[in-house]
N, C-alpha and C positions, 0 to 999 in steps of 0.2 A: 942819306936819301931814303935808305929803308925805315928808315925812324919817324923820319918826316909822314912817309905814304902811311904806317901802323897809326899814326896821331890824329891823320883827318880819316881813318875808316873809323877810327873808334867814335871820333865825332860825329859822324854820321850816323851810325849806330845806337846813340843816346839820341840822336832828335829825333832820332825815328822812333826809338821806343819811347821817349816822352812824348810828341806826337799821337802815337797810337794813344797812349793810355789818358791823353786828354779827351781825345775827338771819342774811343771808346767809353768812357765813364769809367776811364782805372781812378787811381789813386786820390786823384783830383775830386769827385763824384761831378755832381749834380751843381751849379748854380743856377739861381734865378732871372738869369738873364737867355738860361734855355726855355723861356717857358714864357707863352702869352699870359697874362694873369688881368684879371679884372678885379674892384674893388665894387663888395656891396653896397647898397648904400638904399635908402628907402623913395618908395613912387608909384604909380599907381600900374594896377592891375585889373582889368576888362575882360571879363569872361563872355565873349557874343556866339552868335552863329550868323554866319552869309550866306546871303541870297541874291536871288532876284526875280521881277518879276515886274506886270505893264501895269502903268497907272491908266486909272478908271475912270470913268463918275461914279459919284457911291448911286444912283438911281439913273439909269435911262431907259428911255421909252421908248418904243416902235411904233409909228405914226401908220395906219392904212388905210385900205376902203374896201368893204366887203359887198360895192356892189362893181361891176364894169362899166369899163366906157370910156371917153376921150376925155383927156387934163385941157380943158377950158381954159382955167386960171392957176396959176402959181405964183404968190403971194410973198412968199418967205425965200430967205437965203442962205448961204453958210453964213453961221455964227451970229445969226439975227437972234435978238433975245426977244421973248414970248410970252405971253400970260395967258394963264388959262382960260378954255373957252374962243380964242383967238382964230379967224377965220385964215387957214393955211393957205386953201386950195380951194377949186371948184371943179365940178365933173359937168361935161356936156348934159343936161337935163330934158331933152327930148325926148326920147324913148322913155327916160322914166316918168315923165309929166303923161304918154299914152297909156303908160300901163296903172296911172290912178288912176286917171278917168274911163277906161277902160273898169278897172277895180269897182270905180264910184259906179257907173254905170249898172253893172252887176248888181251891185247892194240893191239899189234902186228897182230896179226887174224884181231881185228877191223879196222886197217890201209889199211891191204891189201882191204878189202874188202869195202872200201870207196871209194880205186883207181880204183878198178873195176867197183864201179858204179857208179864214175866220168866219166869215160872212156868211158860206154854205154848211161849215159846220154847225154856228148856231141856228141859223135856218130848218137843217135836216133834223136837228134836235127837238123842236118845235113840231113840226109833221111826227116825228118818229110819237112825242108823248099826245097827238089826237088822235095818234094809230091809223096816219094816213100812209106810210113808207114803212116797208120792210126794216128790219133789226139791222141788215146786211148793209144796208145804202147809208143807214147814221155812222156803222163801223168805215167804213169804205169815205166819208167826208171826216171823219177821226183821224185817220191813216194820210191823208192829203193835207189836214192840219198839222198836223207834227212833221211831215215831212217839210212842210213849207218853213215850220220856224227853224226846220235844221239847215236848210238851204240859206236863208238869211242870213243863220250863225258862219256858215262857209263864206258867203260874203263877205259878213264884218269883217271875217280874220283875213279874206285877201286882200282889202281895201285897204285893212290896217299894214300889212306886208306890206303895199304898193309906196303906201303915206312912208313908210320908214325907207324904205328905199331910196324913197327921191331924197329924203334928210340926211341919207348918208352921203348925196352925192356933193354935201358939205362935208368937208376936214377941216376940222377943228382940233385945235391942240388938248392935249388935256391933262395937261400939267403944264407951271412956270418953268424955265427953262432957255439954255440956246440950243437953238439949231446946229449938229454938227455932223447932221447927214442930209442929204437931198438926193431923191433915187429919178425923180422926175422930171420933165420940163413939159412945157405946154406944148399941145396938139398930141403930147403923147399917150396910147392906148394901154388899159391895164385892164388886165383880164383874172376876176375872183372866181372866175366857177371852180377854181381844184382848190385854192390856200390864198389868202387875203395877201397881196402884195404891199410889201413897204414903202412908205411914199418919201417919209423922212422918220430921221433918229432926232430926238429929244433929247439932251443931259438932263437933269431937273436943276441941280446947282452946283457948276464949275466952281465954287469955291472951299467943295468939300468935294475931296477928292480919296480914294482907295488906291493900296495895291493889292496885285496877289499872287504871292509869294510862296513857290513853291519849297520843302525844307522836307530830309529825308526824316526818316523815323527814327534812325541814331541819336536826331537834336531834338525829334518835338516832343520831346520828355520833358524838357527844359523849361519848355515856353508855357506862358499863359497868361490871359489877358490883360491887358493895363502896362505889357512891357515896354519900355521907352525902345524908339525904334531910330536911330540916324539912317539916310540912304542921300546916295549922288544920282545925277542924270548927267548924260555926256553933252547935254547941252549947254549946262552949265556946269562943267568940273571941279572950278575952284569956292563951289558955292555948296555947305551941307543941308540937309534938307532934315527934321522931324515929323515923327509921327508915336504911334503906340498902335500896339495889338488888339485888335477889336475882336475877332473870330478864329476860332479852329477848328475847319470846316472837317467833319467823320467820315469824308470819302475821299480815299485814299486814289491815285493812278500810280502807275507802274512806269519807270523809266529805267532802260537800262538794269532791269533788274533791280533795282533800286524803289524800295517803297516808299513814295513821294504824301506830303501832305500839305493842302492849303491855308496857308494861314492870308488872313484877310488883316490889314493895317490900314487907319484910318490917317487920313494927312489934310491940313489945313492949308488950303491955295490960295488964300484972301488976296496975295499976289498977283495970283493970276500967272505965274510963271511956269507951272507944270502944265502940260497938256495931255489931253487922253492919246494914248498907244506910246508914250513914251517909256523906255526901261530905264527899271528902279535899281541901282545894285545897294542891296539893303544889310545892313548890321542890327543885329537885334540882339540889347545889352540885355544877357542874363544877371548877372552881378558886378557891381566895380564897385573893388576897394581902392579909393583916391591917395593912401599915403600908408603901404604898407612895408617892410624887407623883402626885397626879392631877388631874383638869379635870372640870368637871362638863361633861357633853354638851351643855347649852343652850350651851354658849359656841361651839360648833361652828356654832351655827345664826344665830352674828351673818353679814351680809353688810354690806357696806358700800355705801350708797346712791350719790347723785349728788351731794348735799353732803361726805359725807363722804370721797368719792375726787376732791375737790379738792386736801385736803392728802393726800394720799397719792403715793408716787411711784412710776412706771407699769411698773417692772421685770418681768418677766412668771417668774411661781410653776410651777417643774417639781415635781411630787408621786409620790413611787416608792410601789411598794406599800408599804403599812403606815405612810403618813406621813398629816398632816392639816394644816394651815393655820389657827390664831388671827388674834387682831389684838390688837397694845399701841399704847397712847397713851404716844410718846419726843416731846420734845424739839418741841412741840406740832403734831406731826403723828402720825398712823395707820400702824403699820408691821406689816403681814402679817410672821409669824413659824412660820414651819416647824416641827412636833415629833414624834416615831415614836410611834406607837402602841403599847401591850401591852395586859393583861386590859380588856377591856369590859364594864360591866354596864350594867343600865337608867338610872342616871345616870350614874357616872363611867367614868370613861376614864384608864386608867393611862399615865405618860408616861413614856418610857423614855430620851429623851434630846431635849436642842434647850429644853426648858424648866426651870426653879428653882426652889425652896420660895422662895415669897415674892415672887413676880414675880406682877402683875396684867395680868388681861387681860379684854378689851373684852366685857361680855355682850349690851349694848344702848346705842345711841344714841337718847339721848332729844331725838324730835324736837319738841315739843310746844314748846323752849325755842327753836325755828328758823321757826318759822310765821312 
């Protein structure tokens, strides 16, 4: 009996210590089936920056009337298309039709009374040379002369004020274009005397369209004009949209601390499918190499713990700029493996030299199999 109980402790004593030295990394070490591992292999690489920002018209207009008075007529509607010269609106013309004639009126009084004292001035000129009138009475119908033609010139110019007046109380378009504001309706009153009120908004042509897209100063190193530009709209999400970089506007805003810059992207609507205030989430490709070797990024974020830099040997890693450090499972140990970096994007990482199509390397140690 005592023989029997000495034979299953030692047993259990061995599988405990094999055990241990498995689940530790004794004797056993390291295999490859502790370890997530990926295989290189070559594909393309997209260096962008994101954004976003509202689509535009690349040109719109502010429709107004710089004089007052009641909307008569309203003409136009959302999204009526336009031609230049095109009569919008009209303004009650009453009061302005009193104040030409009124104007005209004026001219007229001033006319007369210019000939009157053209008339006594050549007149007193005439007496003044048979030296029948004083020197005083020729200056004195001088002075009534030239006042007269300046009173007439005050006329002209409020006659002509009066004329423009009532001509503005036509709104006309003045560019081709749709309609994609209307601030007005008829019988309603709009009052210029402080700032000309806007009656409607003009696009010039919806089928050229802008965004503008804000992008810190970190990225706008990168950019410059002519860059191919993808962007979605949540209207249509499963639908990508093109454009290119037209402008990098030099005034900068502040957001969150954050020094923001405008860059302006030009886009083709021939569709008719993007509308203005709609948001752009925009990608603007700096560089893409289509068929390069590369690494996906999580591989960069393996480290190697305290079991695992048992088999590993303790050589100490110098890293120049533009290099990075993996890790491969050789020969069943962990062997940190140097490689140069080139294009970066949000996953991959382009390799330039130091690694192989077809060489695996280390994403994850699964420890779950080590407990």
């Amino acid at each position: 009996m005592k023989i029997k109980t000495l034979i299953i402790g030692g047993l259990i004593v061995a599988a405990g210590i094999g055990g241990y030295m498995h689940f530790s990394g004794g004797a056993k070490g390291l295999t490859p089936q502790d370890f997530e591992m990926i295989t290189l292999s070559n594909g393309p690489v997209i260096q962008q920056v994101t954004a976003s920002g509202k689509i535009q018209p690349v040109n719109t207009v502010s429709v107004g009337t710089q004089v007052s008075g009641i909307i008569e007529q309203v003409l136009v509607d959302y999204n009526d298309e336009v031609q230049k010269d095109q009569l919008l609106a009209k303004l009650d013309t009453a009061v302005l039709q009193e104040n030409k004639n009124d104007a005209k009126a004026q001219l007229d009084l001033a006319k007369a009374k210019l000939k009157v004292a053209k008339l006594n001035y050549e007149r007193f000129q005439k007496l003044y040379k048979d030296k029948l009138i004083a020197k005083a009475d020729l200056e004195d119908a001088e002075v009534n002369f030239a006042s007269a033609e300046a009173q007439e010139l005050s006329a002209i110019a409020a006659y002509n004020k009066a004329e423009r007046n009532y001509g503005y109380a036509t709104i006309v378009s003045p560019v081709s274009g749709t309609v994609i504001s209307k601030e007005v309706e008829e019988g309603q009153t709009v009052a210029a005397s402080l700032q000309t009120p806007t009656l409607f908004t003009i696009a010039e042509d919806l089928s050229k369209m802008q965004i503008e897209a804000s992008i810190a100063e970190a990225d706008i190193g990168m950019i410059v004009p002519d860059m191919p530009v993808t962007f979605t709209v949540d209207a249509y999400p499963n639908d990508t949209f093109h454009g290119a970089v037209r402008q990098i506007r030099l005034s900068p805003t502040e957001e969150s601390n954050v020094v923001m810059y405008t860059v302006v992207i030009e886009v083709d609507n021939s569709s008719r499918k993007l509308l203005p205030g709609m948001t752009a989430f925009v990608n603007i490709v700096i560089e893409n190499k289509p068929d390069v070797l590369r690494i996906p990024t999580s591989a960069l974020q393996f480290k190697p713990n305290a079991t695992v830099r048992q088999f590993m040997d303790k050589n100490k890693i110098d890293l120049k700029m533009g290099e990075a450090v993996i890790y491969q499972f050789k020969n069943g140990k962990v062997v940190p493996v140097v490689f140069e970096k080139g294009l970066i994007d949000t996953s991959w990482i382009e390799v330039q030299s130091g690694l192989k199509a077809g060489d695996k390397v280390i994403t994850e140690f699964i420890q779950k199999r080590r407990k």
